[in-house]
C-alpha positions in Angstrom: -18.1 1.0 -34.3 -15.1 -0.9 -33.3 -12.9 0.2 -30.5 -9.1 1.1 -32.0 -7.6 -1.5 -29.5 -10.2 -4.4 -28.9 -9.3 -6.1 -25.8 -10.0 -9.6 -24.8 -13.8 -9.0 -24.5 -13.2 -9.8 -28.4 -11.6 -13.3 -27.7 -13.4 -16.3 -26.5 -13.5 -17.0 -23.1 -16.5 -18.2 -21.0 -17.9 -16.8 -18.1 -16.4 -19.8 -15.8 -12.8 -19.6 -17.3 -13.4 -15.8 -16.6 -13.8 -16.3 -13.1 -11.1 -18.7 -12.5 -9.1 -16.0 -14.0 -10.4 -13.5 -11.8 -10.5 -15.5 -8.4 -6.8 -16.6 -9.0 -5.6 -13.2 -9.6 -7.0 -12.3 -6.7 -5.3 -14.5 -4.7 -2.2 -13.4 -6.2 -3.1 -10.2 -4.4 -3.9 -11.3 -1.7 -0.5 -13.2 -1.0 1.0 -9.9 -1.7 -0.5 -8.0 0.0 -0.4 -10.5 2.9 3.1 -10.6 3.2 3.5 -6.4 4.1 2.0 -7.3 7.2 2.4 -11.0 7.8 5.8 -11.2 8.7 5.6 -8.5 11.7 4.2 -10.7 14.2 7.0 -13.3 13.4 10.0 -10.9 13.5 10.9 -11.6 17.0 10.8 -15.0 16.5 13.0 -14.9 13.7 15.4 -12.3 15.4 15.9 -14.8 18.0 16.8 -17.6 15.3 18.4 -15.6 13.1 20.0 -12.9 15.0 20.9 -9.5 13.4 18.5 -7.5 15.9 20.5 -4.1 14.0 19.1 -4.8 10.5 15.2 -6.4 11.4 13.4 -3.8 9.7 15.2 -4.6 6.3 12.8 -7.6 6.2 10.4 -4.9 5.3 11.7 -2.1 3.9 13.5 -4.8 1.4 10.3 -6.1 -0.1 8.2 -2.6 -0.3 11.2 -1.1 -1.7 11.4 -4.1 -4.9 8.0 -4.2 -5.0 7.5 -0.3 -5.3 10.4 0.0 -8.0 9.8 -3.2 -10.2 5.5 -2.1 -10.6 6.1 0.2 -13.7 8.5 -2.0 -15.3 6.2 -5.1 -15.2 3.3 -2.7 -16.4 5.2 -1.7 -19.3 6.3 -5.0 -20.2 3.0 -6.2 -20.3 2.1 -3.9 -22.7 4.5 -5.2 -24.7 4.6 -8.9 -24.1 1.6 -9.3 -22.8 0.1 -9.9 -19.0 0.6 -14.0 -19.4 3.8 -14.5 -19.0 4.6 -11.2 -16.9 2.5 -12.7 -14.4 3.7 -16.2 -14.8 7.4 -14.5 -14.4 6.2 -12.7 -11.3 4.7 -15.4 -9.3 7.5 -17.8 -10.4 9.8 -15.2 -8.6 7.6 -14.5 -5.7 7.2 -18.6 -4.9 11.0 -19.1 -5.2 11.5 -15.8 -2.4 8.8 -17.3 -0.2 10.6 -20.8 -0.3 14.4 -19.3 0.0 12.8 -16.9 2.6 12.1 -19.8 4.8 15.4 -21.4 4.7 17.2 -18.7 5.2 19.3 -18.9 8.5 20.9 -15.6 8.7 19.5 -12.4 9.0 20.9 -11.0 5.8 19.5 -14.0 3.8 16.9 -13.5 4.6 16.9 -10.1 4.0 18.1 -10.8 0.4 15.0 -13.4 -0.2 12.5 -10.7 1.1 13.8 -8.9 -1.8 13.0 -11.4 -3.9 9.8 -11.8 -3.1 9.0 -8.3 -3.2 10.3 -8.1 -6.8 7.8 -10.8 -7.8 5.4 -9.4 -5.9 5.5 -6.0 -7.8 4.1 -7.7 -10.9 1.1 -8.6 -9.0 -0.9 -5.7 -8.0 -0.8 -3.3 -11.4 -0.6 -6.2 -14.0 -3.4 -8.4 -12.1 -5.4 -5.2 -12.0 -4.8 -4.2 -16.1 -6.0 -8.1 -16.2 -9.6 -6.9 -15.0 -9.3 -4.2 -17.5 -8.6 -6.0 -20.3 -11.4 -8.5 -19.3 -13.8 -6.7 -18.5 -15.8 -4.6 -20.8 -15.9 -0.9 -19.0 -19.2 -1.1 -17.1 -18.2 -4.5 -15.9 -15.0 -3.0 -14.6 -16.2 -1.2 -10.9 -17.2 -4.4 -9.8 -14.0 -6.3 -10.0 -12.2 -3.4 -9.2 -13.7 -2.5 -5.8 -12.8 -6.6 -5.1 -9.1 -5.3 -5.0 -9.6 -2.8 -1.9 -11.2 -5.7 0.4 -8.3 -7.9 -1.0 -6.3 -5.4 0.7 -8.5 -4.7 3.6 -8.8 -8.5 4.4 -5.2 -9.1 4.5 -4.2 -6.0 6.5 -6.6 -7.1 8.6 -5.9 -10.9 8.9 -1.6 -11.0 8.4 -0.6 -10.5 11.7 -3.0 -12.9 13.3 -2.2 -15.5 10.5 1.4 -14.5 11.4 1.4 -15.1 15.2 -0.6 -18.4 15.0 2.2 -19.9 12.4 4.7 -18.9 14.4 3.3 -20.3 17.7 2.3 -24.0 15.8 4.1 -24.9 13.4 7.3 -22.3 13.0 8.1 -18.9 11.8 9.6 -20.3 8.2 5.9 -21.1 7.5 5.1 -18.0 7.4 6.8 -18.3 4.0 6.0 -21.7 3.4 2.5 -21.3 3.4 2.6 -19.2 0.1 3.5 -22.2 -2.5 0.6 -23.9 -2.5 -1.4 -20.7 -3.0 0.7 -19.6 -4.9 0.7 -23.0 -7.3 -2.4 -22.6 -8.0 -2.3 -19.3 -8.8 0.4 -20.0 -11.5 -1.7 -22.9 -12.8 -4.5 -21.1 -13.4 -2.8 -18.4 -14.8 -1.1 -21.1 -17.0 -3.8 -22.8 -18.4 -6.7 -20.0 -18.5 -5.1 -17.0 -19.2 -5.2 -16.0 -23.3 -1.8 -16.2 -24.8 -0.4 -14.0 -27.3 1.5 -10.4 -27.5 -0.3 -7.3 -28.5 1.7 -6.9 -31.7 3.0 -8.9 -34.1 6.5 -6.4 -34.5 9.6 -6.8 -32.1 8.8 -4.5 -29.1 11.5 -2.1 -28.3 12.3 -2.0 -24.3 13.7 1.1 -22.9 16.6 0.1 -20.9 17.9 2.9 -20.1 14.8 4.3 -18.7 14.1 1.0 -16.4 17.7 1.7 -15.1 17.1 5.4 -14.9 14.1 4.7 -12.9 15.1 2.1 -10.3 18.0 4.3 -9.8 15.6 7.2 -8.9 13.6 5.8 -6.5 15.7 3.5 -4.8 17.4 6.6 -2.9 14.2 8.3 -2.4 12.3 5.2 -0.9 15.4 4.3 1.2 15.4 8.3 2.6 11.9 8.4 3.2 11.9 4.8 5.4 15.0 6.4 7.1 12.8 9.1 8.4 11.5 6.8 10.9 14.9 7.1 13.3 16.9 10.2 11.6 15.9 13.8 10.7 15.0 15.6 7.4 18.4 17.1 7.4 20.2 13.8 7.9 21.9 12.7 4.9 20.1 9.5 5.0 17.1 11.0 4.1 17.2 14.4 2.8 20.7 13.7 1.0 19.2 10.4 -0.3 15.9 12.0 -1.2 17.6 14.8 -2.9 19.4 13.1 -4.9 16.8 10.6 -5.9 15.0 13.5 -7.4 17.6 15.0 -9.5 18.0 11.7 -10.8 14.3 11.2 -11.8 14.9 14.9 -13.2 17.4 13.2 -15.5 14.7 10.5 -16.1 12.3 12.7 -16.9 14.8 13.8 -19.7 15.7 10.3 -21.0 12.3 9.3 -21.3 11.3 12.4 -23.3 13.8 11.3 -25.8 12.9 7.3 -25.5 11.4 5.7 -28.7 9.3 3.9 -26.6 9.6 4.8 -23.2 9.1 2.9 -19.6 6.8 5.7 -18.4 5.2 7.4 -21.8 5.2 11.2 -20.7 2.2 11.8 -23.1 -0.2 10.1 -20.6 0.7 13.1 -17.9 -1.0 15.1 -20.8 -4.2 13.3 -20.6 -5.9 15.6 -17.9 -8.1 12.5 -16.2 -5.1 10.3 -16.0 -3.1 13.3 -14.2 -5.6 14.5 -11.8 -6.1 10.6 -11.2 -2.0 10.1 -10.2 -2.2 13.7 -8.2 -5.4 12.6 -6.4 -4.4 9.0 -5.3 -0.9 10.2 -4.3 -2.5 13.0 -1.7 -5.1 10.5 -1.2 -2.4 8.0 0.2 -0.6 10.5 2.6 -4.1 11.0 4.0 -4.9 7.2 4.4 -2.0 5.4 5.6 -1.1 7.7 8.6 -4.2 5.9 10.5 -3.9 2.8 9.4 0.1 2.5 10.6 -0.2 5.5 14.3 -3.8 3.7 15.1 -2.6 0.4 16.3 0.5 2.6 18.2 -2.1 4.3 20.1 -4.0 0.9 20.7 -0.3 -0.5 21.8 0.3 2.1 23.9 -2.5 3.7 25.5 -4.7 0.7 25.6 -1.8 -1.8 26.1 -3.0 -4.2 23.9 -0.4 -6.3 22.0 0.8 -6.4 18.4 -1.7 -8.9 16.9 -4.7 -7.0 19.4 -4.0 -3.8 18.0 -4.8 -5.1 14.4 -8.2 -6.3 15.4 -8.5 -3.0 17.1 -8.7 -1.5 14.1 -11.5 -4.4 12.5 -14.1 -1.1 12.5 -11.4 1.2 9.6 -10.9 -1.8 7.8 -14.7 -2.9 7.9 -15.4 -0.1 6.4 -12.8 -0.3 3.6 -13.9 -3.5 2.7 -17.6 -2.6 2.8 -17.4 0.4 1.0 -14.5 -1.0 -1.9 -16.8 -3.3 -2.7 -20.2 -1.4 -3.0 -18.6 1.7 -4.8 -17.5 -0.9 -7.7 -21.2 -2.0 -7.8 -22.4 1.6 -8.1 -20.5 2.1 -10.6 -21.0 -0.5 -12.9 -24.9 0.3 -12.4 -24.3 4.1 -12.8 -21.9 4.3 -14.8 -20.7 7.1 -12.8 -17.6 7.8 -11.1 -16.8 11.3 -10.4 -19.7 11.8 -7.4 -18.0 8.6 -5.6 -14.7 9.5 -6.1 -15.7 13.3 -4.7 -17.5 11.9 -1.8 -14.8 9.5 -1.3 -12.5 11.9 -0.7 -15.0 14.5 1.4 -15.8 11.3 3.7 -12.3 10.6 4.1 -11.6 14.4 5.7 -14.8 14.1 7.8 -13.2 10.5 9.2 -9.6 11.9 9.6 -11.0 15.4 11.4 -13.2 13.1 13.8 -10.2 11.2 14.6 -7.9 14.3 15.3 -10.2 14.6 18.4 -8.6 11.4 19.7 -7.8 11.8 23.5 -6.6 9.4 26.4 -9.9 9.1 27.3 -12.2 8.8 24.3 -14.6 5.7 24.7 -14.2 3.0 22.2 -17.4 2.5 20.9 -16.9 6.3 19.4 -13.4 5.9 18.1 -14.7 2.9 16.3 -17.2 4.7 14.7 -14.8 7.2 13.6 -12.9 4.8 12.2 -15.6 3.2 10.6 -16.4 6.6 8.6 -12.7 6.9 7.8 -12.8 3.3 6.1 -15.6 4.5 4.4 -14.3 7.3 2.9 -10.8 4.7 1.8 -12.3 2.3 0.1 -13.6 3.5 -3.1 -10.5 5.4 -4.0 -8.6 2.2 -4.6 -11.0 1.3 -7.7 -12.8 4.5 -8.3 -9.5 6.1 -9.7 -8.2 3.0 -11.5 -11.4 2.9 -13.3 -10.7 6.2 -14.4 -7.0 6.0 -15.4 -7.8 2.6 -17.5 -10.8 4.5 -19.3 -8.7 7.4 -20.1 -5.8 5.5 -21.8 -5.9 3.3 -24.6 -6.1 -0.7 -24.3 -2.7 -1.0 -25.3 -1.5 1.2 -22.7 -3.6 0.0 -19.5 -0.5 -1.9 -18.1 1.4 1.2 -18.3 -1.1 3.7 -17.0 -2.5 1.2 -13.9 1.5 0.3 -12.9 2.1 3.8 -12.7 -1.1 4.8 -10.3 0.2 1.8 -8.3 3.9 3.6 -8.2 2.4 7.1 -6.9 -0.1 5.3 -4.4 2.7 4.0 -2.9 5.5 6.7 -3.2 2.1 8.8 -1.8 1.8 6.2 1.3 5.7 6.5 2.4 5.7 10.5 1.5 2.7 10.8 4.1 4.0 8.4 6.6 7.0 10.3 6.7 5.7 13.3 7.1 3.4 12.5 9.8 6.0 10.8 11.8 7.5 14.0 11.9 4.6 15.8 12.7 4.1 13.2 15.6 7.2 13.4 17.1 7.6 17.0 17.1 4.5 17.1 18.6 5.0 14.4 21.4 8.3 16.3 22.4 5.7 19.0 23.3 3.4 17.6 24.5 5.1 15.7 27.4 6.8 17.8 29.3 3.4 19.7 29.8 1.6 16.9 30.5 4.3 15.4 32.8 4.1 19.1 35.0 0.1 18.9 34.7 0.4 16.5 36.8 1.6 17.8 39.6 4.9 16.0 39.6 8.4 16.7 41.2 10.4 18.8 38.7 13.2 16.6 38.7 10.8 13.6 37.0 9.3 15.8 34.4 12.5 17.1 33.2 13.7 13.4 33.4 10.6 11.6 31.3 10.4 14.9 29.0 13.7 14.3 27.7 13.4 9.8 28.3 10.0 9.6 27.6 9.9 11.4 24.0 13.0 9.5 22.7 12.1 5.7 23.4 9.0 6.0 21.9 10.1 2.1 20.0 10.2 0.8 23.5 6.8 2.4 24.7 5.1 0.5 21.5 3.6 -3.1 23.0 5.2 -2.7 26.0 1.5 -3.6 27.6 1.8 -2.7 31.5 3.6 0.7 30.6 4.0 1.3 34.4 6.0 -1.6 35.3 8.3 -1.0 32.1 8.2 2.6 33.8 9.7 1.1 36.9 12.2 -1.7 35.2 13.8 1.1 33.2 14.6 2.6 36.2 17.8 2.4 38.6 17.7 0.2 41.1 18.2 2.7 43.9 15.2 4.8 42.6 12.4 2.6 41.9 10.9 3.0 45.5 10.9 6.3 45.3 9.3 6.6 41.5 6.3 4.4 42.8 4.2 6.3 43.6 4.6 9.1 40.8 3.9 5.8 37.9 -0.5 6.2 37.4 0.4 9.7 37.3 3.4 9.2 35.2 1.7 7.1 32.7 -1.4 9.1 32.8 0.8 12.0 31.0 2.1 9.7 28.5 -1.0 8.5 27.6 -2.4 11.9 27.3 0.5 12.8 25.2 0.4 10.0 23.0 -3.1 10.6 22.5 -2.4 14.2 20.9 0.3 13.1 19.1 -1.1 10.2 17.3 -4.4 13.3 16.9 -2.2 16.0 15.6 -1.2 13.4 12.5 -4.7 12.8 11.4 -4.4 16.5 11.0 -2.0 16.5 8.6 -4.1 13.7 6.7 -7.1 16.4 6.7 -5.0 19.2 4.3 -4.0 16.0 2.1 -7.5 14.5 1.5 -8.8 18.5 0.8 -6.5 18.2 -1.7 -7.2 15.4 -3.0 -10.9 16.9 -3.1 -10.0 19.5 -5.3 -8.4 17.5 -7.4 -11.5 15.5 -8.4 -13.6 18.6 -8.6 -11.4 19.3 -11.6 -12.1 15.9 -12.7 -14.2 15.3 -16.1 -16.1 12.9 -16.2 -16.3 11.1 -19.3 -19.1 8.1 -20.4 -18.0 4.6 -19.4 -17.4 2.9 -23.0 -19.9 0.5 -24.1 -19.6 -3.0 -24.2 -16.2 -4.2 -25.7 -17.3 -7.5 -27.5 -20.2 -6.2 -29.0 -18.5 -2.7 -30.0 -15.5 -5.4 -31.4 -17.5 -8.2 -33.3 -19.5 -5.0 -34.7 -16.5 -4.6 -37.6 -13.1 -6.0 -38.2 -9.9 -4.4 -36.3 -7.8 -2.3 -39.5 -4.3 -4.0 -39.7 -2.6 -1.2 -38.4 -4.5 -1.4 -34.5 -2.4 -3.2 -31.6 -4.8 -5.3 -29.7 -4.7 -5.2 -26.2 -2.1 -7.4 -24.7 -4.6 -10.5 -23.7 -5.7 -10.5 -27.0 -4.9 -14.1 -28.3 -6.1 -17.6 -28.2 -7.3 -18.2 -25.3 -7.2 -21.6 -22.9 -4.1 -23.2 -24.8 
């Protein structure tokens, strides 16, 4: 029996133009992905060129934010126009921000180029992986998949070394630069190998209203949510922001219900596997990212290891991502089983996070590595596991929809749980010090001094390396000979408190993965589809199906 939306199984293509398809969509990814973390070791370089010191972390927050908004918009235009020349738009975009990036020559250019980028780059990651969907016969599918989580892994893994070596050689603007030849390549193959086409024949209707809706939506809650990191929940800047982002995605929730054909179909929240999918990533993503971003803190802080050391620090979490993304694809495209991986997944993930909520001053590395290690473990297949689920629940015609919109709460999840946690951390680290600091035996007048100091600079605590003798330059002149010899016990209570900060948020990533466990448990798990092209060649498509959006000729 035919499939009612054939995808490009159907069509032609070898294995080798397959693969060439596959390996440069990948690397699409991986430049994506690659410039969230790239760019950190270069910033003070490029402060120092560039100046604007007040407006630095805009280089960041300006690409996640048009790369978070612009995902379901690219999904749902390649559903309609199909993924070809989406991604051919996207990395077009993306190369042209990378090479304006590295011109720029003041702060706020390049700010505006970083948004640029990021608004090509949000093409990348949901249409590249609706790519391997419609490529891919379902039992095929794992495999590829669980390639995108050590895409990921690698180049959280790799940026800032990659980062701190271009900037040390050859410049800081080539940390930009060195994305257009990648990236030409990328676009070439993309050009020549990818199957052309649209997955209908009839003018598609584009919902307008609901893109602008949208943007307008999360724009104030993403902006709130990264404002967290210096201001309050009550602060207008983040509460105000994130209130009214929500009552405008109330209103977009009502346009979109009304749409003809809508930027975010709300019949797929109706298809129970695709919402416990959304649900589970989104907890899942408030569990994940709080070690991978307060991990290298405690390594900058506690261990005084610098930016780029702190990142290798954490080689033992991200080894296990990688190793454990890629074997949960193969298990499942041997299986053909998903729910028992994404269920252990998520069980592994709370056993990693409560073993790492024991983290103390004084806990040897070889055991917080191995901690790590079973955290990774427990990451990894949840990248593909839950795609693969969300692109067998929806029709073909819809993957590019469906996959953009996991991507959207994977992220929204990652900043909700960051934000969260940084609260959790500071609250606890204004606690924590003061009691620390009088542990120790101290005068009175230095513990009140470093309990009210030492909580609020925690941004000048982070890669300081020797902590004590920033201890001693921060202090006046005239009392640096008598703070002396107070500093090893001094920065023996910071440490300790750091320690059970940084702890107390892997705490908070322990309630969201148990959530994200009984999510799945509620999960049904449905038979992988059989192979497409035999399923499609088995009878003639009935004029009225929509072929996926790669259906087409193929190699033109």
């Amino acid at each position: 029996m035919a499939l009612p939306y054939p995808n490009v199984a159907s069509v032609a293509i070898d294995p080798r133009t397959r693969t060439q398809i596959v390996i440069a969509v990948m690397l699409g990814l991986f430049l994506a992905a690659l410039d969230q973390t790239i760019v950190g070791t270069a910033l003070p370089r490029i402060v120092t060129d560039l100046h604007g010191n007040e407006i630095y972390t805009w280089a960041f927050t300006a690409y996640l934010l048009t790369a978070t908004i612009s995902g379901p918009i690219y999904g749902k235009l390649s559903d309609l126009f199909g993924r070809r020349p989406v991604l051919l738009f996207a990395v077009g975009v993306f190369l042209v921000g990378s090479a304006l990036s590295g011109f720029s020559r003041e702060m706020w250019q390049l700010i505006g180029f970083r948004a640029l980028q990021g608004l090509g780059a949000g093409a990348l990651f949901p249409v590249a992986l609706a790519v391997i969907g419609d490529l891919f016969d379902p039992a095929e599918r794992g495999k590829y998949q669980g390639l995108v989580g050590a895409v990921f892994g690698l180049s959280s893994l790799i940026g800032p070394a990659i980062g701190g070596v271009i900037t040390d050689t050859v410049g800081w603007q080539w940390v930009f630069f060195v994305n257009l030849p990648v990236g030409a390549v990328v676009f070439a193959v993309i050009w020549r190998a990818l199957p052309r086409g649209r997955p209908s024949a009839e003018a598609p209707r584009i919902d307008y209203l609901g893109a602008t809706v949208l943007v307008a939506a999360l724009v104030p809650i993403l902006v709130g949510l990264t404002n967290k990191q210096s201001a309050s929940w009550g602060d207008p800047s983040v509460g105000g922001l994130i209130a009214l982002g929500l009552v405008i995605a109330a209103v977009f929730v009502w346009i979109e219900s009304r749409a003809i054909d809508p930027i975010v179909p709300l019949e797929l929240f109706r298809n129970r596997s695709f919402t416990i999918s959304v649900i589970a990533m989104f907890v899942a993503s408030m569990a994940f990212f709080a070690p991978i971003v307060f991990l290298p803190r405690w390594f900058q802080v506690v261990g005084g290891a610098s930016a780029t050391q702190s990142g290798y620090q954490i080689l033992a979490l991200l080894g296990g991502l990688i190793l454990s993304a890629i074997l949960s694809g193969q298990l499942v495209a041997r299986t053909g089983r998903y729910k028992p991986l994404a269920l252990g997944a998520s069980v592994v993930l709370a056993i990693g996070l409560f073993l790492l909520s024991n983290l103390r001053a004084d806990t040897p590395l070889p055991l917080l590595w191995s901690w790590m290690f079973v955290t990774g473990i427990g990451v990894g297949p949840i990248f593909s596991v839950f795609t693969l689920v969300v692109q067998g629940a929806v029709p073909l015609r819809q993957i590019g929809t469906a996959t953009s919109n996991l991507t959207l709460f994977q992220q929204v999840g990652g900043s909700v749980g960051l934000a969260a946690a940084g609260t959790v951390f500071g609250s606890r680290l204004v606690e924590e010090l003061p009691r620390q600091l009088a542990a120790s035996s101290l005068p009175p007048q230095i513990v009140a001094s470093f309990s009210a100091s030492g909580a609020g600079s925690l941004n000048r605590l982070t890669g300081v390396g020797d902590l004590g003798q920033a201890i001693l330059a921060g202090a006046p002149v005239t009392t640096r000979a008598q703070l002396e010899p107070f500093v090893p016990d001094i920065v023996g209570a910071i440490h300790r408190a750091f320690s059970l900060a940084t702890a107390s948020t892997f705490d908070f990533g322990i309630v969201a993965a148990l959530v994200a466990v009984v999510m799945v448990v509620f999960l049904r798990e449905a038979p992988m589809r059989g192979p497409v092209r035999e399923e499609a060649t088995a009878a003639p498509p009935s004029p009225d199906r929509q072929p996926s959006p790669l259906a087409g000729e193929a190699g033109k």
